[in-house]
C-alpha positions in Angstrom: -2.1 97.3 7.3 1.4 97.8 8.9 0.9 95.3 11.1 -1.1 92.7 9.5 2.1 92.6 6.8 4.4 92.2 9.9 2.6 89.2 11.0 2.3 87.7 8.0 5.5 88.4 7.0 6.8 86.3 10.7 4.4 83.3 10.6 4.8 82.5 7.3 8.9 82.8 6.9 8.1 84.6 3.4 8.5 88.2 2.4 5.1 89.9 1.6 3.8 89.5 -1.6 2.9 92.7 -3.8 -0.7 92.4 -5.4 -1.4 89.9 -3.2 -4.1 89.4 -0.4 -2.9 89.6 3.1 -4.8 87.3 5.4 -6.6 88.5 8.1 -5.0 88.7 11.7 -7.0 88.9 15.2 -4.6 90.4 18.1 -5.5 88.9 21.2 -3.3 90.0 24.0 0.7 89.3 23.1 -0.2 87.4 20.2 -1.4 87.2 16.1 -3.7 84.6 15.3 -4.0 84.4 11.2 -6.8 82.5 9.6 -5.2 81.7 6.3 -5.7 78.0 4.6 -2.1 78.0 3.2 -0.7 78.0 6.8 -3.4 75.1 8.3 -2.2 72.9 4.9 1.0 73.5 5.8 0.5 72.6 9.3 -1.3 69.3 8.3 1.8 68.5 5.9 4.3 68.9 8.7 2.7 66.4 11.3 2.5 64.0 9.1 5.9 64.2 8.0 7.4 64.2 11.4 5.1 61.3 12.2 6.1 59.4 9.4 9.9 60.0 10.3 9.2 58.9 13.4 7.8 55.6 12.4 10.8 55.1 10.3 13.4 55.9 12.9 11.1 53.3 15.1 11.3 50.5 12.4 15.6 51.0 12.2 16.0 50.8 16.1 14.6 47.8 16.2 16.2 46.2 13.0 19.5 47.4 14.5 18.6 45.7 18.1 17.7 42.3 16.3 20.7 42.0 14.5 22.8 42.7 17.9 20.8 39.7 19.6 23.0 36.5 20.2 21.0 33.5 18.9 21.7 30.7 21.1 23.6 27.7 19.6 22.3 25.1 21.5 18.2 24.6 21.7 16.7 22.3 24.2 13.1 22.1 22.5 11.4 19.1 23.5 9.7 17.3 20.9 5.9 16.7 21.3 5.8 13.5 19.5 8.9 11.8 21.8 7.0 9.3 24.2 8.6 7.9 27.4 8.5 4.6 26.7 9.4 2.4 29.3 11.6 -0.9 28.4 9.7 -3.7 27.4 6.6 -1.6 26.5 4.6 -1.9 22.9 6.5 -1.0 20.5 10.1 -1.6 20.9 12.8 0.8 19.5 13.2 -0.1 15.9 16.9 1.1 14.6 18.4 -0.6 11.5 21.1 1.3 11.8 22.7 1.4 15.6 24.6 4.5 16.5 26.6 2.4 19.0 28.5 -0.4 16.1 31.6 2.1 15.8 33.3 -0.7 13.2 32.4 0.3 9.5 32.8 -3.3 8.2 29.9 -4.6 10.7 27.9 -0.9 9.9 28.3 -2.0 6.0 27.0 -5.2 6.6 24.2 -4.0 8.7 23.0 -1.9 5.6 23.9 -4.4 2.9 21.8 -6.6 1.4 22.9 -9.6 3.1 21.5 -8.5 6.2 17.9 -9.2 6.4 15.4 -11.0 8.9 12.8 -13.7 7.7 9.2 -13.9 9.4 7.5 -16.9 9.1 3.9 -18.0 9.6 3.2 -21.5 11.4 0.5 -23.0 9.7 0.4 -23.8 5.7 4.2 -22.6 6.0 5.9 -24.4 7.9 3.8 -27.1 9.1 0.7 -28.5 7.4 -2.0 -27.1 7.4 -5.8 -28.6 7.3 -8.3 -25.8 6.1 -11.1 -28.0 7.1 -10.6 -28.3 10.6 -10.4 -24.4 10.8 -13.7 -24.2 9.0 -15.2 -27.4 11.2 -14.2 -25.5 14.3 -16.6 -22.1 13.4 -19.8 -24.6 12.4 -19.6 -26.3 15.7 -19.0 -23.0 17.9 -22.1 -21.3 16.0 -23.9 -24.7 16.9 -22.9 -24.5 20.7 -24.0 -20.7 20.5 -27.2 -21.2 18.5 -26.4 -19.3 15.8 -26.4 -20.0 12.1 -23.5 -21.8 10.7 -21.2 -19.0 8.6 -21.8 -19.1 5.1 -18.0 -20.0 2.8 -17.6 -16.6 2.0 -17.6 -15.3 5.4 -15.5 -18.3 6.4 -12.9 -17.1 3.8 -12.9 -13.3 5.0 -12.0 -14.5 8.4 -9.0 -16.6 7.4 -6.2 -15.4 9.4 -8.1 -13.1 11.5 -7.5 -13.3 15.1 -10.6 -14.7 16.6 -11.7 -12.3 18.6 -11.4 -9.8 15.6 -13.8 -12.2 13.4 -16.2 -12.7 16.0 -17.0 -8.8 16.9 -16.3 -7.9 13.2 -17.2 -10.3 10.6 -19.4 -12.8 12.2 -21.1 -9.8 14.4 -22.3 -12.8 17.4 -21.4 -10.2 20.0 -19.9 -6.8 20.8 -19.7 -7.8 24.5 -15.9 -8.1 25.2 -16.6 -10.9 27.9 -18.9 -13.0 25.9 -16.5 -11.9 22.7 -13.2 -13.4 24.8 -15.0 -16.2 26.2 -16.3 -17.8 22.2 -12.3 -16.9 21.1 -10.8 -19.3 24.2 -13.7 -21.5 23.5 -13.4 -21.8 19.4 -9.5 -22.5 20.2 -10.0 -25.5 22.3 -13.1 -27.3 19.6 -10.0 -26.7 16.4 -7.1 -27.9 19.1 -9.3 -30.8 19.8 -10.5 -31.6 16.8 -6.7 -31.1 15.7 -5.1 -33.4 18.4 -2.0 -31.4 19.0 -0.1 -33.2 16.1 2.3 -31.6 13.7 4.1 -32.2 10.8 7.0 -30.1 9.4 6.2 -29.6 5.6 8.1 -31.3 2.7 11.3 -28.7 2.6 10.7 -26.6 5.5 13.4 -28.1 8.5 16.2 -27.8 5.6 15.4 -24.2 4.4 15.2 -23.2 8.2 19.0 -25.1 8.5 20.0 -23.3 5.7 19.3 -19.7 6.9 20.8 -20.4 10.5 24.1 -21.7 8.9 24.1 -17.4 7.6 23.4 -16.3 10.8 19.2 -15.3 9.5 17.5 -14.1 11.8 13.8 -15.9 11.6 10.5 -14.5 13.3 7.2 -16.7 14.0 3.8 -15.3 13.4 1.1 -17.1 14.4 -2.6 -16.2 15.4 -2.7 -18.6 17.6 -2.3 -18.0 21.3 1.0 -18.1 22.5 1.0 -20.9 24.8 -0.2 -23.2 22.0 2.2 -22.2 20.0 5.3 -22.6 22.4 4.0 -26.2 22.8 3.7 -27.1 19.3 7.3 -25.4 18.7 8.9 -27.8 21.5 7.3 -31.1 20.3 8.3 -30.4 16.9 11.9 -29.5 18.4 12.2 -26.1 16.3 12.0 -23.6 19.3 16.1 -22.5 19.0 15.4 -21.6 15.3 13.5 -18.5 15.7 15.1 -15.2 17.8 11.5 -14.1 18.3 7.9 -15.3 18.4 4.6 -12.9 17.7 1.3 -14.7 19.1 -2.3 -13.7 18.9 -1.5 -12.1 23.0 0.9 -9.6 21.6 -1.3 -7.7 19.2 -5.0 -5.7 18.6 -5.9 -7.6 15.2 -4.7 -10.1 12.7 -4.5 -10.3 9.2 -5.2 -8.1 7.2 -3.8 -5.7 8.9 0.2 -5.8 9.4 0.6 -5.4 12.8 1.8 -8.4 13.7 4.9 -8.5 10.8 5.8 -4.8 12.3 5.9 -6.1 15.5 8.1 -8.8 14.2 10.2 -7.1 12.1 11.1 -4.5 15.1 11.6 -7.3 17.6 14.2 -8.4 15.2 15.5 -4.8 14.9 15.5 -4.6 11.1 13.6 -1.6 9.5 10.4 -2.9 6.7 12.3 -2.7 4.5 14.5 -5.5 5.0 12.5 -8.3 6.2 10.9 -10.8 4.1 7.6 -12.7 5.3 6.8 -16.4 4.3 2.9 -16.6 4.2 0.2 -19.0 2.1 -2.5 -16.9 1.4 -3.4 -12.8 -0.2 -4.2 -12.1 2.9 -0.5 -12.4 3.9 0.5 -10.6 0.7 -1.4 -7.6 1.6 -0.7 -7.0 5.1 3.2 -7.8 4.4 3.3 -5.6 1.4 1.6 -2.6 3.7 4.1 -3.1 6.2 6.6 -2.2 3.2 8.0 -5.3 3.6 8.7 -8.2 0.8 6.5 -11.6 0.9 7.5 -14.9 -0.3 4.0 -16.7 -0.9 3.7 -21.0 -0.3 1.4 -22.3 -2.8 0.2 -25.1 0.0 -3.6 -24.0 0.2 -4.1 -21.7 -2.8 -2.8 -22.8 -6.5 0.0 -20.7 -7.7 -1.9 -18.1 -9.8 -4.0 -17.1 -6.6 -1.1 -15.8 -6.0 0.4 -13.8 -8.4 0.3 -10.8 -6.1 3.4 -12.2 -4.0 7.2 -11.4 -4.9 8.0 -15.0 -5.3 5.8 -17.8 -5.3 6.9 -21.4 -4.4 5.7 -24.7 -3.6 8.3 -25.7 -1.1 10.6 -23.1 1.3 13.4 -25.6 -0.9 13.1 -24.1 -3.9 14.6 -21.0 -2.5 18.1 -19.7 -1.9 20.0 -17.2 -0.6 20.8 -15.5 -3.2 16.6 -15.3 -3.8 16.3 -13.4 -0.6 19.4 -11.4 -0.9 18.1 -10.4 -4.4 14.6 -9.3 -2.4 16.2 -7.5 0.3 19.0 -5.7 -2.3 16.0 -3.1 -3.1 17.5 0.1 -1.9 14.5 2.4 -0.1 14.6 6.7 -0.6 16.1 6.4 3.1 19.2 4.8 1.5 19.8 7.3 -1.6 18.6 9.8 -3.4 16.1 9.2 -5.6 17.5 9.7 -9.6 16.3 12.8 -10.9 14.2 12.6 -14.4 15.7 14.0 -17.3 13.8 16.5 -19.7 14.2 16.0 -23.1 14.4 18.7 -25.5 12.0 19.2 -28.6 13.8 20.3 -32.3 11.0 21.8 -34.4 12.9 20.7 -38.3 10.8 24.2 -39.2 13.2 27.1 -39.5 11.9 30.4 -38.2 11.5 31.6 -41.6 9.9 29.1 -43.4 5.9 29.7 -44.0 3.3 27.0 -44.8 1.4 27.7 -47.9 -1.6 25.3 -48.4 -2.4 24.0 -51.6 -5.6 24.3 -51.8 -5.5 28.3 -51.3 -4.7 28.2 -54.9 
C-alpha cells in the first residue's frame, strides 16, 4: 500500500487523498504503470491543447510573414482581351479623346458639343433615289435564276441589306458562297443597268454639305453598294472632297439592320457613338443608328413623315437643318462624361401623432 500511494502520489502531481481509492499499479522492471481513467482524460486533454496551441502559433507566423512581404508597385499583367492589331486591320482604334492633344482649348473642343462627325447614306439622302428600280432589279434576277419573283413584303425586309446578306438570308436561293457571290455581282449590274449611272443631287443636299465643311464637319458615306460604284458615282457628281471617309458594301459582314457599317464609320472618323449623327431615309436606318448609340436624322424622301417618328429629327430636305440642330443632338452628355445624378428619397410625414387612437364609429 506504501508503494502504490508513492506512485500515485508522483504521477498524478497531487497529495494522496484520505478515503479515497488508490488506483491500481503494475511494476514492471524500473517503472509504475497506473490504470486510472482520471490520468488517460487528462492525457487526452493535454494533446489536444498543445495541438491546438500549435495550430495557433502556425496561423501568427504566417500572418506576421505576409505582412513583412513587399508588394510590388509596378505589375506587368497582360491583359487577355488586348489584341495585336496590326495597322490598317478591321477595326481601327477608336479614341474620342487623344492622349497626345497636350493643349486644353483643342481637348475642350474635342469633348464639346461642337465636335461631332455626320454619316451620310447615298441613296434617298443625298441623291435621289428610285425604289422601283431596286425592286425591278430582284424580279428580273429571280427570272434569270428560275425562281419565283419575291413577294413586296420580302422585298421590303431586304431594303438596305447588303445583297449577299438577302440572298443567303431572306430570299434563301442559295447557301453556296460561290453561287451566293456570283447572284450579288450579278443583281448589281441588272439595277446599275437598268439605272444608267445617272445621278442627281437632291433638292438641299449640295448646300447642307457646304454648310458643314465651312465648320470644319467631318462627313462619312455609307453605302451598300460596292465601292467601286460608288467612287464613280461620287466623281461624276464632283462631291468626292466632301467626305473624310467612305464605308462600301467591301468593307463590312452585313448591312442594315445591323450597325456595323455606322461603327465602322464613326471610328474611321475617330469620334466615339456617341457623337456622330447619321442621315438615313428609312426605320431601317433608325434602328441600326440608334443601336450603334448613335443619333439619326431621318429624310422623309421614300417614307411619309410619320413612318418615321422613330428618328430624332425628321426632315424633308438636309436644308431645313442647322447647326445649331446637330449641335443640340450631339450636346447629350453620355455616363462616360459625368456622373450620373443621384435620385433623391423623399420623406413620408404620417399627420397621426404617436398617441392618437382611431375609434370607429360604428363600434358604438
Amino acid at each position: 500500500m506504501a508503494l502504490d500511494s508513492i506512485a500515485a502520489t508522483s504521477l498524478i502531481g497531487h497529495r494522496p487523498m484520505i478515503n479515497s481509492r488508490v488506483p491500481s499499479t503494475v511494476f514492471k522492471g524500473k517503472k509504475f504503470i497506473v490504470d486510472s481513467p482520471s490520468l488517460v482524460k487528462l492525457r487526452v486533454d493535454r494533446l489536444a491543447n498543445c495541438s491546438v496551441r500549435a495550430l495557433a502559433m502556425g496561423l501568427t507566423k504566417e500572418v506576421h510573414s505576409f505582412r513583412n512581404e513587399k508588394i510590388p508597385r509596378i505589375w506587368n499583367y497582360r491583359d487577355d482581351t488586348d489584341l495585336d492589331q496590326k495597322p490598317g486591320t478591321w477595326p481601327p482604334e477608336n479614341k474620342a479623346d487623344n492622349p497626345a492633344i497636350h493643349n486644353p482649348l483643342l481637348r475642350q473642343e474635342r469633348m464639346g458639343c461642337g465636335w461631332l462627325g455626320a454619316i451620310f447614306e447615298w441613296e434617298g439622302v443625298l441623291v435621289e433615289d428610285n425604289p422601283d428600280l431596286e425592286n425591278q432589279s430582284w424580279e428580273v434576277l429571280a427570272q434569270e435564276e428560275g425562281k419565283s419573283p419575291p413577294p413586296a413584303f420580302m422585298l421590303k425586309r431586304i431594303e438596305g441589306m447588303k445583297n449577299e446578306q438577302a440572298i443567303s438570308e431572306v430570299l434563301c436561293w442559295s447557301r453556296d458562297p460561290s453561287q451566293v457571290k456570283r447572284m450579288a455581282s450579278r443583281r448589281e449590274d441588272i439595277y446599275q443597268a437598268l439605272q444608267g449611272g445617272i445621278y442627281r443631287l437632291r433638292t438641299g443636299s449640295q448646300e447642307f454639305v457646304n454648310v458643314l465643311m465651312n465648320y470644319n464637319i467631318p462627313m462619312a458615306l455609307v453605302s451598300t453598294r460596292p465601292r467601286k460604284t460608288l467612287e464613280s458615282a461620287i466623281e461624276s457628281i464632283g462631291i468626292e472632297e466632301y467626305f473624310t471617309a467612305i464605308v462600301a458594301s467591301d468593307d463590312v459582314h452585313r448591312g442594315k439592320p445591323d450597325p456595323e457599317m455606322f461603327l465602322y464609320a464613326g471610328q474611321l472618323l475617330k469620334f466615339i457613338p456617341e457623337r456622330c449623327i447619321v442621315f438615313g431615309n428609312s426605320n431601317q436606318t433608325v434602328e441600326a443608328a440608334h443601336d450603334a448609340k448613335m443619333k439619326c436624322v431621318a429624310v422623309a424622301s421614300k417614307h411619309p413623315v410619320y413612318e418615321l417618328g422613330a428618328a430624332d429629327l425628321v426632315v424633308r430636305h438636309l436644308d431645313e437643318l442647322t447647326v445649331v440642330d446637330l449641335k443640340k443632338l450631339a450636346a447629350v452628355e453620355s455616363a462616360e462624361f459625368q456622373m450620373e445624378p443621384e435620385m433623391e428619397l423623399e420623406e413620408e410625414y404620417d399627420d397621426r401623432s404617436p398617441g392618437s387612437v382611431a375609434v370607429d364609429d360604428d363600434f358604438w
